[in-house]
C-alpha positions as semicolon CSV with decimal commas, in nm:
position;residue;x (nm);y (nm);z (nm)
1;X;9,412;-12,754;6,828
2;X;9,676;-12,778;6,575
3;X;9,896;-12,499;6,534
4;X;10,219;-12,418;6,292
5;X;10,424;-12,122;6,459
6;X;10,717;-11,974;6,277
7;X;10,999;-11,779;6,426
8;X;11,318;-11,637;6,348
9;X;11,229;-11,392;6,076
10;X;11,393;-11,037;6,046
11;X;11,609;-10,747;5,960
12;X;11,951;-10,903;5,755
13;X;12,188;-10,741;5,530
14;X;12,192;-10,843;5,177
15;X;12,455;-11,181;5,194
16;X;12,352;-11,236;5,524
17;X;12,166;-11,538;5,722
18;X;11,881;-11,592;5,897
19;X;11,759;-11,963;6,035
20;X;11,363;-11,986;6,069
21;X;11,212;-12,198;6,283
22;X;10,841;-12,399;6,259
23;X;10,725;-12,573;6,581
24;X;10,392;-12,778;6,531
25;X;10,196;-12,881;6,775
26;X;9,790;-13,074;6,767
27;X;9,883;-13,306;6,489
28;X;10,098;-13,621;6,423
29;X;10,384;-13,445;6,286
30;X;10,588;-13,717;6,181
31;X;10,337;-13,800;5,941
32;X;10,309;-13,524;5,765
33;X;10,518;-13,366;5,474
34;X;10,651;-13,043;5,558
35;X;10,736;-12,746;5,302
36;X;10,811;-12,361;5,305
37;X;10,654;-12,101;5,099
38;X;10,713;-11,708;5,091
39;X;10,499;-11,432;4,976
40;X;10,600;-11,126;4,873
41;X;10,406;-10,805;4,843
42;X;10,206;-10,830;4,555
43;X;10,323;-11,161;4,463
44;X;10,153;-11,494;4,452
45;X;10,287;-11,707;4,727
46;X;10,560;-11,945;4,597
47;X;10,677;-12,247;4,703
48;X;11,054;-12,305;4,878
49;X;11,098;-12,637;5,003
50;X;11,022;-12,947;5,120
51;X;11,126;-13,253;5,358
52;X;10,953;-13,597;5,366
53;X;10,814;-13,723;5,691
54;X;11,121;-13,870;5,790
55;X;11,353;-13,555;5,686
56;X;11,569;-13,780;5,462
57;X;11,487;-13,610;5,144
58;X;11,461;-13,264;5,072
59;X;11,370;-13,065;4,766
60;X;11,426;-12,698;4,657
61;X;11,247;-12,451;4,409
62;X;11,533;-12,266;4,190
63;X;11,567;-11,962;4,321
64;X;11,700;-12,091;4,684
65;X;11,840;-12,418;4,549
66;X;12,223;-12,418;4,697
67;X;12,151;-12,148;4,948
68;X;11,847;-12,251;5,202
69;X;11,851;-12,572;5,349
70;X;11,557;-12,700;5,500
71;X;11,533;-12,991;5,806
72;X;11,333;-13,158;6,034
73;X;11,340;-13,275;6,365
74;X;11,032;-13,540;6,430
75;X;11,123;-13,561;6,847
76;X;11,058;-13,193;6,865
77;X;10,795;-13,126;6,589
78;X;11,001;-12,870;6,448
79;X;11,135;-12,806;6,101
80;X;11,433;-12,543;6,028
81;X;11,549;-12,334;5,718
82;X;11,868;-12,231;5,671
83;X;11,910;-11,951;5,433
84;X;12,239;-11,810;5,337
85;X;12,378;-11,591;5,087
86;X;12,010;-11,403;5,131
87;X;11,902;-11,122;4,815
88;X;11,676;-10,875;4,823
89;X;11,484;-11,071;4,650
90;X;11,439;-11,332;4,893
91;X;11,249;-11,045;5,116
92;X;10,880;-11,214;5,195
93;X;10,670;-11,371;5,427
94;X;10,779;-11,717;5,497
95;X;10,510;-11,967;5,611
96;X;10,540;-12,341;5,719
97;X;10,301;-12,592;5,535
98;X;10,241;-12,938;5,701
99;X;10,085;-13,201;5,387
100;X;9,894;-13,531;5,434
101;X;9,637;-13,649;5,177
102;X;9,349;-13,605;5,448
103;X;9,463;-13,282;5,614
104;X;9,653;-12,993;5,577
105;X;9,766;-12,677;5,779
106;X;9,965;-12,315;5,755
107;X;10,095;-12,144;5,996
108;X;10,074;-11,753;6,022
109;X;10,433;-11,634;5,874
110;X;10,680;-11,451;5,979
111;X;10,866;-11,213;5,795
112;X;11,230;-11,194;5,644
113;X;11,355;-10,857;5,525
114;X;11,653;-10,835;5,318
115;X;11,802;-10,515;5,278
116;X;12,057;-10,257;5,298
């Protein structure tokens, strides 16, 4: 069955980094857009990023735009964010998000905490 798994969530300092990881598995991944969303506590879930299929173009909402980079890495079915320079603010659950016009999939989360 298809599944989205995050990892690499956590405890970081404000200015510090963290690098998540999304491994997806039951579904032609290279197919599918991939994006990153976060949802803080009583907060609507927002969009973070996205990568095409092929991983050669990225976009970024505002708020993480020069700071969190996101990738992709089709022979692995993974996709990576980079987040530096992390603010309180940034503290949320961060879930992977795989897009195709027919089908479309979430994974569980896994939480970043940013603070001092």
């Amino acid at each position: 069955q298809v599944q989205l798994v995050e990892s690499g969530g956590g405890l970081v300092q404000p200015g510090g980094s963290l690098r998540l990881s999304c491994v997806a598995s039951g579904f032609t991944f290279s197919s599918y857009e991939m994006q990153w969303y976060r949802q803080a506590p009583g907060k609507q879930r927002e969009w973070v990023a996205t990568a095409n299929p092929r991983g050669d173009t990225t976009r970024y909402s505002d708020s993480v735009k020069g700071r969190f980079t996101m990738s992709r890495d089709n022979g692995n079915n993974t996709v990576h964010l980079q987040m530096v320079s992390l603010k309180p603010e940034d503290t949320a659950v961060y879930y992977c998000y795989a897009y195709t016009l027919r089908s479309n999939y979430w994974g569980q989360g896994t939480q970043v905490t940013v603070s001092s």
